[in-house]
C-alpha positions in Angstrom: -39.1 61.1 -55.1 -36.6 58.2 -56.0 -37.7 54.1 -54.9 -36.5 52.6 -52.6 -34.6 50.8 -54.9 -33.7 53.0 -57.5 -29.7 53.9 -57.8 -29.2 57.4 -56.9 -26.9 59.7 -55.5 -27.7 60.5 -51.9 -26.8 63.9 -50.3 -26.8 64.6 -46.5 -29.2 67.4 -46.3 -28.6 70.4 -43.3 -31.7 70.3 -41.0 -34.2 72.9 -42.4 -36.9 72.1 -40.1 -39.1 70.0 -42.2 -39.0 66.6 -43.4 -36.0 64.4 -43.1 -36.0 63.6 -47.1 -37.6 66.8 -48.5 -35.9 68.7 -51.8 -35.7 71.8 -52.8 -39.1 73.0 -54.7 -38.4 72.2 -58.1 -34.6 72.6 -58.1 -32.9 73.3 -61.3 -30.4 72.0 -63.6 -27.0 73.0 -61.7 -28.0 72.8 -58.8 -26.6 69.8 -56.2 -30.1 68.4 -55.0 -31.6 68.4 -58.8 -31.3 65.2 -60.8 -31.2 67.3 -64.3 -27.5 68.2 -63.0 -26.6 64.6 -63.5 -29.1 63.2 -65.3 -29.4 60.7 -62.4 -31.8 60.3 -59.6 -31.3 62.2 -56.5 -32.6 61.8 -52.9 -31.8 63.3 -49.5 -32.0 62.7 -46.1 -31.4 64.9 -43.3 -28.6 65.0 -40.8 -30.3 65.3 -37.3 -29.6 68.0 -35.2 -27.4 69.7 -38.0 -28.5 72.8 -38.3 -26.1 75.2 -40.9 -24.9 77.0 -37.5 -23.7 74.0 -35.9 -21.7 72.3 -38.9 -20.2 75.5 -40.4 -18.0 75.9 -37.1 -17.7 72.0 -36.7 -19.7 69.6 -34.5 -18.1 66.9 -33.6 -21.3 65.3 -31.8 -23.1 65.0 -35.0 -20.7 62.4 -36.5 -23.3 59.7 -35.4 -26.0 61.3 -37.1 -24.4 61.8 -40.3 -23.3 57.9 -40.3 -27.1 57.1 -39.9 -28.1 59.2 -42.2 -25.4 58.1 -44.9 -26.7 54.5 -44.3 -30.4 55.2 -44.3 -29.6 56.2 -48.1 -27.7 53.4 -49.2 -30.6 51.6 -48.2 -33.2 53.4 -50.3 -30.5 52.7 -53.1 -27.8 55.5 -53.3 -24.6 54.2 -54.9 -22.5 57.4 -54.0 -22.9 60.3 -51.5 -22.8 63.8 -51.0 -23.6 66.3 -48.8 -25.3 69.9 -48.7 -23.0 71.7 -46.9 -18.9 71.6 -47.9 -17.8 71.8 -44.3 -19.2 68.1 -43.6 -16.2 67.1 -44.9 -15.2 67.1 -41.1 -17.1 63.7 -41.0 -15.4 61.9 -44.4 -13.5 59.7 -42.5 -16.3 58.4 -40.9 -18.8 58.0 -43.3 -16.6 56.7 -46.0 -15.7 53.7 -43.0 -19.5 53.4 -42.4 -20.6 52.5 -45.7 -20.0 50.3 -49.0 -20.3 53.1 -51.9 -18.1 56.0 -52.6 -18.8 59.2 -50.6 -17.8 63.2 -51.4 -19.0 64.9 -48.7 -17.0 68.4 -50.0 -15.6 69.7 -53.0 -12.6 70.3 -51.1 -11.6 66.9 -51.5 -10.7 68.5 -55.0 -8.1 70.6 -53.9 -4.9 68.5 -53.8 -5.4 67.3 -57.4 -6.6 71.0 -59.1 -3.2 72.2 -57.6 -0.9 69.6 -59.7 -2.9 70.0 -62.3 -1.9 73.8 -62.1 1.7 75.7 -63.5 3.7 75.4 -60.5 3.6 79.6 -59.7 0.0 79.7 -60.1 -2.9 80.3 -57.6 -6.1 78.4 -56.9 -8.9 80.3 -55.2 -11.4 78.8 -53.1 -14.4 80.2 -52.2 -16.4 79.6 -49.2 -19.4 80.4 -47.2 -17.8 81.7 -43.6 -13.9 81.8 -44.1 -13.6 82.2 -40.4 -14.3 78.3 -39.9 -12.2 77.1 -42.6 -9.2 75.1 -41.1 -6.3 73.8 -42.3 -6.8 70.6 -42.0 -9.9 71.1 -44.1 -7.7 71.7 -47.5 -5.6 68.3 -47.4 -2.3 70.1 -47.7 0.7 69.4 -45.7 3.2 70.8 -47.9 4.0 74.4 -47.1 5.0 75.8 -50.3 1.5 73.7 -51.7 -0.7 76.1 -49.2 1.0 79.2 -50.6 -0.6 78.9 -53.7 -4.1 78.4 -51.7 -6.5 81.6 -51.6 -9.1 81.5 -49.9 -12.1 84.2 -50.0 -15.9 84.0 -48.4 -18.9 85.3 -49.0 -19.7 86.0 -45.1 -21.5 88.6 -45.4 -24.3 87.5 -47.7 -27.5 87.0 -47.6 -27.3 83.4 -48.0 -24.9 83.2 -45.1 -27.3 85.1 -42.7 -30.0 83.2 -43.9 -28.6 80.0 -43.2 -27.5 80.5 -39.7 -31.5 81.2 -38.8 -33.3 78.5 -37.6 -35.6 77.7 -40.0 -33.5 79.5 -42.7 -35.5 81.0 -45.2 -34.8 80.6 -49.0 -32.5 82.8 -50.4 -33.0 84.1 -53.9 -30.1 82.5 -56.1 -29.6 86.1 -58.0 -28.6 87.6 -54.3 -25.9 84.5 -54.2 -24.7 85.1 -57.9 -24.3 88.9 -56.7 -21.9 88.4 -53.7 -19.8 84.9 -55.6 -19.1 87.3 -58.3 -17.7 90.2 -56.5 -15.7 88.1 -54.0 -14.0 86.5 -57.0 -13.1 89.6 -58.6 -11.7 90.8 -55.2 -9.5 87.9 -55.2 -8.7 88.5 -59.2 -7.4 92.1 -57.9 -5.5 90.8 -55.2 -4.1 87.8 -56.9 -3.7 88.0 -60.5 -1.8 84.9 -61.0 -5.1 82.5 -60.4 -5.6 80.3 -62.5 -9.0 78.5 -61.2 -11.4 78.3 -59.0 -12.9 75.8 -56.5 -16.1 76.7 -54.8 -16.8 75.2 -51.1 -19.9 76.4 -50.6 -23.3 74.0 -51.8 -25.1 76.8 -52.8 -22.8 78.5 -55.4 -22.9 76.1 -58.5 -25.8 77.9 -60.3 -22.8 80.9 -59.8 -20.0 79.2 -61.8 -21.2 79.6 -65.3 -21.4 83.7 -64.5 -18.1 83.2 -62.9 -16.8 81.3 -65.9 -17.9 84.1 -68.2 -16.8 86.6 -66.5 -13.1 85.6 -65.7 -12.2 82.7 -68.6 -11.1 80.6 -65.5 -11.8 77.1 -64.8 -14.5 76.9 -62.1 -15.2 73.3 -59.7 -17.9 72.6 -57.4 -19.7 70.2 -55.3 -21.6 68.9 -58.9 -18.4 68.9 -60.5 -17.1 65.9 -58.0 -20.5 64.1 -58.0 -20.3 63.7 -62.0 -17.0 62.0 -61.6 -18.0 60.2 -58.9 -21.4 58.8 -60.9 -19.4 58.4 -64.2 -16.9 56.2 -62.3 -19.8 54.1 -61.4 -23.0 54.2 -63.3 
């Protein structure tokens, strides 16, 4: 585990039930909580009270939590901050206005800029955990004919997703997430041909881009993928 003064990135960890700053067992390279992904230190600390079935769907009570927890790691050094779930990005706002370092909660906060950087009739697909409790004003778009080239497809009916919503959830096996990220992308190939890139919401589906990658020739963008801009603007 990091110092307490060593500059690291700092994710806001879901509860899982055991202690507030515990990683992942061993986590490798591409995955958010590993510090091969960046080659930068990385430490947690948990969000009380926020278990994956309470921020999915939004909880506005644990706002509080997730500004203590944001702070607790700038003081044991972070210098920019993340979270492990995408749909924290309810609480930007107020963790951005709680502390002094740059903070990502989502990889949604990449949508705006991978549209312009898009042809004007092409489509970006997102992909999320639980489509169901993706709302608009999640995606940062206010321009109508902007959220027409939005698609979004979910992978709510994983494995990972039922695991999740259990309280502890048990580890899901990264090959079972792979399975289902790949197959909802190539339903939203066959629905929408014109995509030209995808985004991925969900915290858990980096290790999945490079198969997605492969497999469509598409550009692919992820939590990890706004934490290495966010740590090369800085470090």
């Amino acid at each position: 585990m990091a110092s307490q003064t060593q500059r690291s990135l700092g994710i806001l960890n879901l509860e899982r039930g055991g202690p507030s700053d515990a990683m992942p067992r061993a986590p490798v390279r591409g995955h958010l909580m590993s510090s091969a992904t960046y080659d930068f230190p990385v430490i947690s600390e948990s969000v009380v009270g926020a278990w994956a079935d309470l921020v999915v769907p939004g909880a506005p009570e644990l706002e509080p939590a997730c500004v203590a927890a944001a702070k607790r790691l700038v003081e044991r050094g972070a210098v920019a901050i993340s979270s492990n779930c995408g749909y924290f990005i309810r609480h930007q706002a107020a963790v951005a206005a709680a502390v002094n370092v740059p903070v990502v909660t989502s990889s949604l906060l990449l949508l705006p800029v991978l549209l312009r950087q898009l042809p004007a009739d092409a489509k970006l697909a997102v992909v999320v955990a639980q489509p169901k409790h993706l709302s608009e004003d999640m995606l940062g778009i206010a321009d109508p004919a902007a959220r027409a080239r939005v698609v979004v497809g979910g992978i709510e009916h994983s494995a990972l997703v039922r695991n999740e919503n259990m309280r502890p959830p048990p580890p899901t096996d990264m090959a079972e997430v792979e399975k289902d990220v790949v197959a909802c992308t190539a339903r939203l190939r066959e629905s929408h041909p014109d995509i030209a890139a995808f985004l991925f919401e969900c915290t858990a589906m980096p290790l999945s881009a490079p198969a997605v990658r492969r497999m469509t020739g598409l550009p692919v963008y992820d939590i990890t993928t706004l934490c290495r801009i966010t740590l090369a603007s800085i470090v």
